[in-house]
C-alpha positions as CSV (number, residue, x, y, z in Angstrom):
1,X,18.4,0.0,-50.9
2,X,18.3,1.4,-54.7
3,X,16.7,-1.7,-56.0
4,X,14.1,-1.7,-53.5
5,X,13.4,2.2,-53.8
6,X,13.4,1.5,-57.7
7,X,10.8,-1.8,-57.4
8,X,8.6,0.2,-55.2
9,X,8.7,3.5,-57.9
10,X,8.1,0.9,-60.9
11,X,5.4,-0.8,-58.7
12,X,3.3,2.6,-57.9
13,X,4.2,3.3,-62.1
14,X,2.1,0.0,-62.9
15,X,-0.5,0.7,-60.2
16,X,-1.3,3.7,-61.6
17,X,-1.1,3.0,-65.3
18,X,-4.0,0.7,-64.0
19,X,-6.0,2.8,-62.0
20,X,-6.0,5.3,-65.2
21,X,-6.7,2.6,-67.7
22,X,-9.5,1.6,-65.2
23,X,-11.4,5.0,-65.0
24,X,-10.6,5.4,-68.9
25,X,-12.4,2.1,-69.5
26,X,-15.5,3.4,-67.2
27,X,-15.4,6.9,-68.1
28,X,-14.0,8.2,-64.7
29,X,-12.2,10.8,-65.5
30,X,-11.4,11.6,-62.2
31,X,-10.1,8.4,-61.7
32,X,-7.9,8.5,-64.3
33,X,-6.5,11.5,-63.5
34,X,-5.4,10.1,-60.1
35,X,-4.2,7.3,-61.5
36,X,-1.7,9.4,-64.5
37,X,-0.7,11.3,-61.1
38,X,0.3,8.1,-59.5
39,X,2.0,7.0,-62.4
40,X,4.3,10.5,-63.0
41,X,4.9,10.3,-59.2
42,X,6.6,6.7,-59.8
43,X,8.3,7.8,-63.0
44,X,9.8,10.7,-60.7
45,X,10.7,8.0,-57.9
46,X,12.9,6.3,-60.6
47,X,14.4,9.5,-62.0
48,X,15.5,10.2,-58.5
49,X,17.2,6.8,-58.1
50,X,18.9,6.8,-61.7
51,X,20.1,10.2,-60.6
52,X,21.2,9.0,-57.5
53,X,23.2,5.8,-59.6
54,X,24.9,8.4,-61.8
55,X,26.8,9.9,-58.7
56,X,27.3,7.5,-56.6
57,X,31.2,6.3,-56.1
């Protein structure tokens, strides 16, 4: 269950360095907001799961 919650966390990552590369590139800057917020969310998903690694038995 790790390795899928840890795909899914690096999947949203990539999604939203995307979406914030996107509205960079079209000078959205309210899309790229959302998409740096997507992208910290998925960095915190994986924090969460290394943590979790650290104290597991």
């Amino acid at each position: 269950m790790a390795k899928d919650e840890k795909a899914r966390a690096k999947g949203q990552q990539v999604k939203g360095k995307i979406q914030k590369e996107a509205g960079r590139a079209v000078g959205n800057d309210r899309l790229a907001a959302k998409g740096g917020a997507k992208e910290t969310e998925g960095q915190a998903r994986e924090a969460k799961e290394k943590a979790k690694d650290v104290f597991k038995p």
